[in-house]
C-alpha positions as a Markdown table, in Angstrom:
| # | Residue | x | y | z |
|---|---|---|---|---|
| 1 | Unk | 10.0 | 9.3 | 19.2 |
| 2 | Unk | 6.9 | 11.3 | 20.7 |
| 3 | Unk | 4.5 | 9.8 | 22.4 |
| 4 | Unk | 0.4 | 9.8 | 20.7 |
| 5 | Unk | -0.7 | 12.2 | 23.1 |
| 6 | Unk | 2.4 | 14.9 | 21.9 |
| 7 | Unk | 1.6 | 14.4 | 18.3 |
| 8 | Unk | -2.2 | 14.9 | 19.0 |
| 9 | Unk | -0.8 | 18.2 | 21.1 |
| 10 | Unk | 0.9 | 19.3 | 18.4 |
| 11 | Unk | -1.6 | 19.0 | 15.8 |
| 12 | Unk | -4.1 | 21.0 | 17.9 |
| 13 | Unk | -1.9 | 23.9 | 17.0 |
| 14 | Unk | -3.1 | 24.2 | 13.9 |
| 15 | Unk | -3.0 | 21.3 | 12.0 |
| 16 | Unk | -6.0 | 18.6 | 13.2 |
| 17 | Unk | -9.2 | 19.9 | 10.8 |
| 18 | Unk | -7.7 | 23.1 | 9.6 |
| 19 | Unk | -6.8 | 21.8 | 6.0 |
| 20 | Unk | -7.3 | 23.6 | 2.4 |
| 21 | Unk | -9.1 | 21.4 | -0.3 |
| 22 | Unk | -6.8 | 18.4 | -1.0 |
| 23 | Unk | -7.1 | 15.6 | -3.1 |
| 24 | Unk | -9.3 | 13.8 | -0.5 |
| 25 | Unk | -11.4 | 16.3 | -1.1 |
| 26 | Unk | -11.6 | 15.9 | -4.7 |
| 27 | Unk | -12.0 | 12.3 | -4.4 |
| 28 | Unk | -14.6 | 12.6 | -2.0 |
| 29 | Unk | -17.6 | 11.2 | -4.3 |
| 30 | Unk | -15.3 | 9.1 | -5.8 |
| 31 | Unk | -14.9 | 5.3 | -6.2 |
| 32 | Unk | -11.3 | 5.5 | -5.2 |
| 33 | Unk | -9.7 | 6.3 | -1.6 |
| 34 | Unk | -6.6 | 8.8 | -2.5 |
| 35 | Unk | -3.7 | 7.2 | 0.0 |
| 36 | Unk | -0.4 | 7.7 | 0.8 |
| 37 | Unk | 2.2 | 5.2 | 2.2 |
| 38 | Unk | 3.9 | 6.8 | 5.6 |
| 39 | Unk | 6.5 | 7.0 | 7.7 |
| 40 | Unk | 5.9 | 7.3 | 11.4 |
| 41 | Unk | 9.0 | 8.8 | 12.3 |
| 42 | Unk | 8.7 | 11.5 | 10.1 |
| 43 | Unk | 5.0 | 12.0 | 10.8 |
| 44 | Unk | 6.6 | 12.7 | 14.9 |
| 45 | Unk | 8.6 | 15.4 | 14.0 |
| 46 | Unk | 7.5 | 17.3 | 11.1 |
| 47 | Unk | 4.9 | 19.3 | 11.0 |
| 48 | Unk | 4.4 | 20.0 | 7.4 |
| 49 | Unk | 4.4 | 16.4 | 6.8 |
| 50 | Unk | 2.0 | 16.1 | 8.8 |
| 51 | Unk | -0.4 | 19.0 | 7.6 |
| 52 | Unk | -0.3 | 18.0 | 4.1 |
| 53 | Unk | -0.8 | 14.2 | 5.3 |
| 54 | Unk | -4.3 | 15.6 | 7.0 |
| 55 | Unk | -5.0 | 17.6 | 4.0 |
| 56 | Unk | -4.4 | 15.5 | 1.2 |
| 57 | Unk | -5.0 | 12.1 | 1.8 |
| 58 | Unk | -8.2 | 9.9 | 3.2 |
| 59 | Unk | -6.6 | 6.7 | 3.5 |
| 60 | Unk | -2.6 | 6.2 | 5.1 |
| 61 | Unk | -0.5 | 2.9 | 4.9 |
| 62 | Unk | 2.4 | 2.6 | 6.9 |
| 63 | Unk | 5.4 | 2.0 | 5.0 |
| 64 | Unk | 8.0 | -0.1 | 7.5 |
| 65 | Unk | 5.7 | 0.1 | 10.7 |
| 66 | Unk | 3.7 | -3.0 | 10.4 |
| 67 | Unk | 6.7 | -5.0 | 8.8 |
| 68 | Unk | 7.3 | -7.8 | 10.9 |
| 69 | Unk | 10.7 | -6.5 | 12.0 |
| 70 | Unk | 9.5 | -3.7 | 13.5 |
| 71 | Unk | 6.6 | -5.3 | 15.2 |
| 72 | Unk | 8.7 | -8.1 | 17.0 |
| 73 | Unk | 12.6 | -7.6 | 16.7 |
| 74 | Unk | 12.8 | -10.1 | 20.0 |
| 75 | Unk | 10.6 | -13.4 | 19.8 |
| 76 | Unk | 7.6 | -12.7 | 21.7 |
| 77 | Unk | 7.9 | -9.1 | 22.7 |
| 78 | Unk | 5.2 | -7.3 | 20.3 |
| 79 | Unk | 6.2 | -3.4 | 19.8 |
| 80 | Unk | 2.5 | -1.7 | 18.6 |
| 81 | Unk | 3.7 | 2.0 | 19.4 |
| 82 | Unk | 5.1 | 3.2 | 16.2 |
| 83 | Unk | 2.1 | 1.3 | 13.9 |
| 84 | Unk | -0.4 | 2.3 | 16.5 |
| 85 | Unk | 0.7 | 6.1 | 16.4 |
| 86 | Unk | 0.0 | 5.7 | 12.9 |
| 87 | Unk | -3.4 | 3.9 | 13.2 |
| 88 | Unk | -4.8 | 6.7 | 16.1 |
| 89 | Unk | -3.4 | 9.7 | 13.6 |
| 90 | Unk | -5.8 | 8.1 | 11.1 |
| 91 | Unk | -8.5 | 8.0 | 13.1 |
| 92 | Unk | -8.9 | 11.5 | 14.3 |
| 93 | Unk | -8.4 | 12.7 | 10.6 |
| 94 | Unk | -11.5 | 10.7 | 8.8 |
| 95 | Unk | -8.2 | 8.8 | 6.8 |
| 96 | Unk | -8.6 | 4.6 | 6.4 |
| 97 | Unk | -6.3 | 2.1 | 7.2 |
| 98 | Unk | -4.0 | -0.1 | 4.8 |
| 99 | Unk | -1.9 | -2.4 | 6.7 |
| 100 | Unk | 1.0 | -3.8 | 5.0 |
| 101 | Unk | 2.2 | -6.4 | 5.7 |
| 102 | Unk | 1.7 | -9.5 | 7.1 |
| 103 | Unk | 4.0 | -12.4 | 4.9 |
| 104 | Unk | 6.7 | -11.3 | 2.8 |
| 105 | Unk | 10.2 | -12.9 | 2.3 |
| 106 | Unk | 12.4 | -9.5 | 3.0 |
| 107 | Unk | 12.3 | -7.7 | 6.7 |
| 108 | Unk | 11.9 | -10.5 | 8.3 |
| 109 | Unk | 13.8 | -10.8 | 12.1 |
| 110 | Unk | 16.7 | -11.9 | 12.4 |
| 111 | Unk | 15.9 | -14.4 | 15.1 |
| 112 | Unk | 13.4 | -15.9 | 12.3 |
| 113 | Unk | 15.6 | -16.1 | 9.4 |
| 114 | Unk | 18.7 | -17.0 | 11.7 |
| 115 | Unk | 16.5 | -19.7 | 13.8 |
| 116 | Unk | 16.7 | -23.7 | 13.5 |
| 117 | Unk | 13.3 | -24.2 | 12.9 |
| 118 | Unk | 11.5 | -27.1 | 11.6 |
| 119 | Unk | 8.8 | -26.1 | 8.9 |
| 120 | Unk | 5.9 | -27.4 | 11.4 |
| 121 | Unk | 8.0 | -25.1 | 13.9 |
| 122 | Unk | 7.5 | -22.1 | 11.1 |
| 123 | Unk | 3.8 | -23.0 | 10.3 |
| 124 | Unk | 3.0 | -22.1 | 13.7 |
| 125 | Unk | 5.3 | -19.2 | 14.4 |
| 126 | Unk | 3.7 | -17.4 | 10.9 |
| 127 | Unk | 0.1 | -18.5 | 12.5 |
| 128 | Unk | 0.5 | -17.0 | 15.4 |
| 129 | Unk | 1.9 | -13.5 | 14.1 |
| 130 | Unk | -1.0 | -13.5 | 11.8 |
| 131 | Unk | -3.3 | -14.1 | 14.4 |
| 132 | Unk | -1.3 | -11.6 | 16.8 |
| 133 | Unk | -1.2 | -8.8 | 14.2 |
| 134 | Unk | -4.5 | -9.3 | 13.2 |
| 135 | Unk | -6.2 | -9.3 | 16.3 |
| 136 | Unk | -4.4 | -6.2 | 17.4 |
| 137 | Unk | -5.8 | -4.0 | 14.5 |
| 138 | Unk | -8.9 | -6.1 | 14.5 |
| 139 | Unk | -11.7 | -3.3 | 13.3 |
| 140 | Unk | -8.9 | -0.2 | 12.8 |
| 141 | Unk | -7.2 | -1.2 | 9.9 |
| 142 | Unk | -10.0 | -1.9 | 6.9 |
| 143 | Unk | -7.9 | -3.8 | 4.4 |
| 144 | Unk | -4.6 | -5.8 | 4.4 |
| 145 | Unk | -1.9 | -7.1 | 2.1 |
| 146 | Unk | -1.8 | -10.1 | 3.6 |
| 147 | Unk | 0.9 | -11.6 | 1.1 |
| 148 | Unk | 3.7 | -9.2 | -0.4 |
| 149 | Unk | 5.5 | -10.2 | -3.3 |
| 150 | Unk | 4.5 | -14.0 | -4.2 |
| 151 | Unk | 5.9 | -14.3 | -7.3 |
| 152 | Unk | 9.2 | -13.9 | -9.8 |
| 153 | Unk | 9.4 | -12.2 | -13.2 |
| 154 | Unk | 8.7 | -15.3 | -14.7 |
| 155 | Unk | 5.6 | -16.1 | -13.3 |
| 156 | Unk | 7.3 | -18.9 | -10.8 |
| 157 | Unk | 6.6 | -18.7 | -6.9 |
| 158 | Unk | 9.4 | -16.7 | -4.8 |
| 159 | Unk | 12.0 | -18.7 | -3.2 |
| 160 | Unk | 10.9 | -17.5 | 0.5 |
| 161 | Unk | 11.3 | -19.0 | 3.8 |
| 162 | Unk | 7.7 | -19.8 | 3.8 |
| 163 | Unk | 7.1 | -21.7 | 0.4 |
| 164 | Unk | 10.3 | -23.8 | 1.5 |
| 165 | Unk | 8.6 | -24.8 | 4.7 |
| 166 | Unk | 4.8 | -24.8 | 3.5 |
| 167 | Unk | 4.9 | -25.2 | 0.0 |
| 168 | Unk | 2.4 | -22.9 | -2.1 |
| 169 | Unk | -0.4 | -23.4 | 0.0 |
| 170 | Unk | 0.8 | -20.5 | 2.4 |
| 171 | Unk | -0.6 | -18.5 | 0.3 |
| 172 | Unk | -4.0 | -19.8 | 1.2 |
| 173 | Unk | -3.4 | -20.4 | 4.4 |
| 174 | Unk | -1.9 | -17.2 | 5.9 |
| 175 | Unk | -5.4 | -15.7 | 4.0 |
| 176 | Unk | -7.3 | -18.5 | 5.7 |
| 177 | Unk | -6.2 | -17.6 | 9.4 |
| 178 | Unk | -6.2 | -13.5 | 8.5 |
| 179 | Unk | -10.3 | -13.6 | 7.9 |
| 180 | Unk | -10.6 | -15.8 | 11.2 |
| 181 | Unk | -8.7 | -13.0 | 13.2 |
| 182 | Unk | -10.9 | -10.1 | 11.5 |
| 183 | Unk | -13.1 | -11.4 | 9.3 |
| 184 | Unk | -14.5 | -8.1 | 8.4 |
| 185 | Unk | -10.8 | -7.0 | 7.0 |
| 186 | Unk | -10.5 | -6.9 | 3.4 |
| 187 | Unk | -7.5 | -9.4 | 2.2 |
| 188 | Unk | -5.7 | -8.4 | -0.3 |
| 189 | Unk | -2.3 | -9.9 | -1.9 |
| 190 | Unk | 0.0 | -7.5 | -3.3 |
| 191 | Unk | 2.6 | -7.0 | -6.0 |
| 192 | Unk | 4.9 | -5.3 | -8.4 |
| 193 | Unk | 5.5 | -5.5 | -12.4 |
| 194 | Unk | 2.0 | -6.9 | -12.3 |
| 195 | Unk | 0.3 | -3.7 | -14.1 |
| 196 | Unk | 0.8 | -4.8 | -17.7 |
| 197 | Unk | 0.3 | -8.1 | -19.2 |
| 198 | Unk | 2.9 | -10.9 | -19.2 |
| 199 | Unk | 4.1 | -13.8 | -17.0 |
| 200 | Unk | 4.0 | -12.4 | -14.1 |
| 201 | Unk | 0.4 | -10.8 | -14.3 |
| 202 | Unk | -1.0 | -14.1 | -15.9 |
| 203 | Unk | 0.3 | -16.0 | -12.6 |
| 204 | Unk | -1.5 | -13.9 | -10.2 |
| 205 | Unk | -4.3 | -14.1 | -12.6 |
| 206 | Unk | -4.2 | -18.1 | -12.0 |
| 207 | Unk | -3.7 | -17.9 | -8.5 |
| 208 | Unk | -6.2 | -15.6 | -7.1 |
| 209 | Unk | -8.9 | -17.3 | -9.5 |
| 210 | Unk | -7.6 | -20.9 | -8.4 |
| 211 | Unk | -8.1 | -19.5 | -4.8 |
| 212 | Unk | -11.5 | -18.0 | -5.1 |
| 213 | Unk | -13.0 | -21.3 | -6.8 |
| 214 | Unk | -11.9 | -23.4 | -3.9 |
| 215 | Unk | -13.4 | -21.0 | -1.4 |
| 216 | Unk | -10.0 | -19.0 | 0.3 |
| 217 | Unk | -11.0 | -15.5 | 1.6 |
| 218 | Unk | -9.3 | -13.0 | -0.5 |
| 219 | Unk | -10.3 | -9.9 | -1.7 |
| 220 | Unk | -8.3 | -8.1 | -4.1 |
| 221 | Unk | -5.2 | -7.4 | -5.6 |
| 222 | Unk | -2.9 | -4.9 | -5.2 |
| 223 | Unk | -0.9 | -3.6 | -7.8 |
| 224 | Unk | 2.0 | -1.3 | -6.3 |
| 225 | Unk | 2.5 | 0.7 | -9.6 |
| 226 | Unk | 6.4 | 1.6 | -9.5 |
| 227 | Unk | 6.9 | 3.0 | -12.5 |
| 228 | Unk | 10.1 | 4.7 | -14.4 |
| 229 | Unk | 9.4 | 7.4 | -17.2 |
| 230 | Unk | 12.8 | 5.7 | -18.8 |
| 231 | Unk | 11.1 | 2.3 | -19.3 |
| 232 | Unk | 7.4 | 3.2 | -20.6 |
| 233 | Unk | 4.1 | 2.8 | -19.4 |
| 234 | Unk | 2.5 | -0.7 | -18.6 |
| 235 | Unk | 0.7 | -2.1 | -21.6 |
| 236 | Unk | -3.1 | -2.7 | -21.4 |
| 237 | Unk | -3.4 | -1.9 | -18.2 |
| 238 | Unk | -7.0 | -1.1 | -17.5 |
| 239 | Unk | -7.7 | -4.6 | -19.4 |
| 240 | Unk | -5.0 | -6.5 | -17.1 |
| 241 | Unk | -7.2 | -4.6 | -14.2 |
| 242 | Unk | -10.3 | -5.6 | -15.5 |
| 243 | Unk | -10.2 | -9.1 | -15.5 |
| 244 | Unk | -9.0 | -9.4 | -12.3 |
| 245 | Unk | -12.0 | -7.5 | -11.1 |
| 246 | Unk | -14.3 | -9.9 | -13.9 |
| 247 | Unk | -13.6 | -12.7 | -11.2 |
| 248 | Unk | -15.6 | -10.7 | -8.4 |
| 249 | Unk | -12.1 | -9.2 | -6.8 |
| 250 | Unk | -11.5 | -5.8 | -6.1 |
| 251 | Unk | -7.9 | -3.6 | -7.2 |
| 252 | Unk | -6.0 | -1.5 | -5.8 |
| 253 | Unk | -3.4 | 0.6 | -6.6 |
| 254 | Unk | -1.0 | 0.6 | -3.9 |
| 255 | Unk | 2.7 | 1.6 | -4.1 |
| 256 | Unk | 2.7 | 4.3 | -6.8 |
| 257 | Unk | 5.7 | 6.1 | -7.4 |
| 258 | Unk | 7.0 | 6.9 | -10.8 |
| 259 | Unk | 10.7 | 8.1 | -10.9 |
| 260 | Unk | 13.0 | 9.8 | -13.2 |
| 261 | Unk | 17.0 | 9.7 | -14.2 |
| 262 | Unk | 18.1 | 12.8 | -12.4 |
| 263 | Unk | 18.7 | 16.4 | -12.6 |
| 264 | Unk | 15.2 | 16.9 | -12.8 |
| 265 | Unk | 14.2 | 19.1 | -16.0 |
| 266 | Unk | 10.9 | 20.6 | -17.1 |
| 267 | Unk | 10.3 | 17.9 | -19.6 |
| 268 | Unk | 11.1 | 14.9 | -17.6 |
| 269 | Unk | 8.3 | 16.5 | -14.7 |
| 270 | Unk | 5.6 | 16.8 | -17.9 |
| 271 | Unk | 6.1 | 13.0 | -18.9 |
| 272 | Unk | 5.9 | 12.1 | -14.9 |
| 273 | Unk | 2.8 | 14.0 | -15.1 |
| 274 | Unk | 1.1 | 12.2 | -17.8 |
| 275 | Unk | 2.4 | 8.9 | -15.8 |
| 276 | Unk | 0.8 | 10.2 | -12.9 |
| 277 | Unk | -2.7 | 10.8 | -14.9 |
| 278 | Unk | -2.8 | 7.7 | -16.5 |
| 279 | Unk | -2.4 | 6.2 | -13.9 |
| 280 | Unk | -5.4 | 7.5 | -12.1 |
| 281 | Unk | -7.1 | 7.5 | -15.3 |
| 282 | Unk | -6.9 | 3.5 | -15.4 |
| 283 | Unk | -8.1 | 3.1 | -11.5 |
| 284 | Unk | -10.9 | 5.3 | -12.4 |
| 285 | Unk | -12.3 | 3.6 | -15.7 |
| 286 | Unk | -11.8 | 0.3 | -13.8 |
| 287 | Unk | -15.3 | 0.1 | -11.6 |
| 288 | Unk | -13.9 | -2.2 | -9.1 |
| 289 | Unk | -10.4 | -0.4 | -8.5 |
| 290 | Unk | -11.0 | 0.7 | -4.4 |
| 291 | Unk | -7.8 | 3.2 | -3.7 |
| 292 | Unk | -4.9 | 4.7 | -5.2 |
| 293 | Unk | -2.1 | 4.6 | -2.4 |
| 294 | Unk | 1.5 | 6.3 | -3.4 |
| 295 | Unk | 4.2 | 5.5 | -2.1 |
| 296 | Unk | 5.4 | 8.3 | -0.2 |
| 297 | Unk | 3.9 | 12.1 | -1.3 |
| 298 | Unk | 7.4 | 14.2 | -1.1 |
| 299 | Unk | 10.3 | 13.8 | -2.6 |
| 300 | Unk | 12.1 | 14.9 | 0.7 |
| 301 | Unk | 11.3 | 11.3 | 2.1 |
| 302 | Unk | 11.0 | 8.6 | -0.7 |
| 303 | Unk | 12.6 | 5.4 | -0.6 |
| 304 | Unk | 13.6 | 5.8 | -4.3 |
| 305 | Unk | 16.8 | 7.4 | -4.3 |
| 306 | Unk | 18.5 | 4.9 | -1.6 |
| 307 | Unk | 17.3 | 2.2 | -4.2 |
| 308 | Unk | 18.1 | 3.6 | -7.3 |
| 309 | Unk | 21.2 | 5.6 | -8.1 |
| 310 | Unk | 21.3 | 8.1 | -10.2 |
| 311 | Unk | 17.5 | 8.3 | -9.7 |
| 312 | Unk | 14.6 | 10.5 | -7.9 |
| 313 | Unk | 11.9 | 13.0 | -7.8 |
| 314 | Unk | 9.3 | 9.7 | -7.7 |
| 315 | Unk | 6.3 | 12.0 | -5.5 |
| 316 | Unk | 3.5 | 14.1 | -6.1 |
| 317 | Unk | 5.0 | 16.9 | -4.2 |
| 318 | Unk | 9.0 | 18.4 | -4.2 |
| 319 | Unk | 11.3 | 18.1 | -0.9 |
| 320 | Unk | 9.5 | 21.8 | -0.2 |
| 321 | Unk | 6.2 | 20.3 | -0.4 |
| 322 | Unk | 5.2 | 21.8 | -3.3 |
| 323 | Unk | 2.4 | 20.8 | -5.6 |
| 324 | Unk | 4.3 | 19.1 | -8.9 |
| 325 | Unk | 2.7 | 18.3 | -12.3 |
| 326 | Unk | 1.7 | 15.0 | -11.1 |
| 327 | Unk | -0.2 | 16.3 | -8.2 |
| 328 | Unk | -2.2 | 18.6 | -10.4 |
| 329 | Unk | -2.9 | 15.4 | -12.9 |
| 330 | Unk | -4.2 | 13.1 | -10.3 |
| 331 | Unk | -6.6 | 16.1 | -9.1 |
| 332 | Unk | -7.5 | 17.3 | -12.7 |
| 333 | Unk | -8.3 | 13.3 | -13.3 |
| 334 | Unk | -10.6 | 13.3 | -10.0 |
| 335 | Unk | -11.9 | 16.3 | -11.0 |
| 336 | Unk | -13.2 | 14.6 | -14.4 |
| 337 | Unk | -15.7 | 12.1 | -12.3 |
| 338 | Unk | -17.5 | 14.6 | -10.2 |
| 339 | Unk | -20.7 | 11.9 | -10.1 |
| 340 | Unk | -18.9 | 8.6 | -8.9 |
| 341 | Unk | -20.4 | 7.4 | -5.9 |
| 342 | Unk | -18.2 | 6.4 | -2.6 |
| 343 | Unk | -18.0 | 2.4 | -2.6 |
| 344 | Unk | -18.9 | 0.3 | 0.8 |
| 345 | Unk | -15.4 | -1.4 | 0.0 |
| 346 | Unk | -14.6 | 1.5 | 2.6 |
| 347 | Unk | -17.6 | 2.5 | 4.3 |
| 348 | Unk | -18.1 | -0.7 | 6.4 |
């Protein structure tokens, strides 16, 4: 992988602040941040990935980087580079900073899950890589998902490694020790077939509002937005959105992708476009909805296809880095608001 200084080498051959209008650009006097999730590999050693990172987007999230796996694969020995080359690519391109994320029950290390700890021993050992983590990014990375993927379909708490040894309250306790790291950082939890209305929604619904009345720092809610044109669009979605905002949160829309059974046809690209559109739509009629994050912008690197056979094309932008439909949807949606003012969610 190439160092930061080779990256910011090559970008000074005609990438760093040469860019066309993008959808940053668009979104400029906007409510929402336009974002894209990334990986730092490919950001090393493609160019065009680059470019088009710099042109289009004002906010990046880094899509395995900060995982815990990569940030510690040995007890005790921190790796930053990778997460790091992300976070200084940011800065000298006027994007934000996502990170993502700090408690989840999948990519863990495997001397964690394969350890004989006690759940005091695992208290302390998630404390401190809070505490690590945070204080590492501490004023470089504005807002977190502090807790990935609480919850089942039904509603229930996950099975995890950390509700066996803490119970639920390490929910509120990994958000407790993230604002005394960087108490500045927004906190966000984060999940997925939360968009629409049902079980699952109605639990985070409880939670969050249980945790703001007794006082736990938390700031918003991420709703990561994988959609399927097979399976239909999330019912009432901007009122789901809304009343998570009526309890003084913010929302976010952070992993959108929306994929499609393959071969790709004309028709299938129209319907992802009205996806795409809607979905922007419903961040944009919702006053408190901060960014719109996708989850990967080319179809030449999206995690989609390894996930779900016989499925694809999920990105704004072909594996030629084309514009598709959906692109020209979310812009013609950001087009629409041309008055919005920026929010100090993101200006702090």
């Amino acid at each position: 992988m190439a160092s930061p200084t080779t990256i910011a080498a090559m970008e000074n051959k005609g990438v760093k602040g040469k860019h066309d209008s993008g959808l940053r650009d668009y979104a400029k006097r906007r409510v929402v941040k336009v974002g894209t999730a990334v990986d730092v590999n490919v950001l090393t050693n493609e160019q065009q990935y680059r470019k088009v990172l710099a042109r289009e987007f004002n906010s990046v999230t880094p899509e395995n980087e900060m995982k815990w796996e990569a940030i510690e694969p040995t007890r005790g020995q921190l790796n930053f580079t990778a997460s790091d080359q992300l976070v200084n690519f940011a800065r000298r391109h006027g994007q934000v900073v996502r990170g993502h994320t700090l408690v989840w029950h999948n990519q863990l290390p495997q001397w964690l899950t394969g350890g004989n700890f006690t759940n005091e021993e695992l208290e302390q050992i998630l404390h401190k890589h809070i505490i690590d983590v945070m204080k590492h990014f501490k004023g470089r990375v504005q807002a977190w998902d502090v807790v990935n993927e609480p919850f089942n379909e039904d509603g229930t708490l996950r099975d995890s490694i950390w509700l066996r040894a803490m119970g639920p309250d390490y929910i509120a306790k990994s958000l407790q020790w993230a604002h005394e790291a960087d108490p500045h950082a927004k906190l966000y939890i984060n999940d997925y077939n939360i968009e629409g209305t049902g079980p699952k929604s109605d639990a985070m619904y409880k939670l969050v509002k249980d945790l703001k009345e007794r006082g736990v720092p938390i700031d918003g809610v991420g709703f990561q937005s994988h959609l399927g044109i097979q399976y239909g669009f999330p019912e009432n979605m901007q009122q789901n959105l809304q009343r998570f905002t009526d309890l003084g949160l913010k929302v976010s829309l952070t992993e959108v992708d929306v994929r499609m059974p393959l071969p790709v046809t004309d028709e299938k690209l129209a319907e992802q476009k009205d996806y795409f559109g809607r979905l922007m739509d419903t961040c944009l009629r919702v006053k408190g909805c901060e960014s719109f994050t996708v989850w990967g912008f080319t179809d030449a690197h999206s995690w989609v296809p390894g996930w779900f056979t016989g499925q694809g094309a999920a990105t704004p932008f072909d594996e030629s880095y084309r514009p598709k439909p959906a692109y020209f949807a979310l812009r013609d949606e950001l087009t629409k608001r041309a008055g919005r003012p920026s929010s100090e969610f993101w200006d702090k």
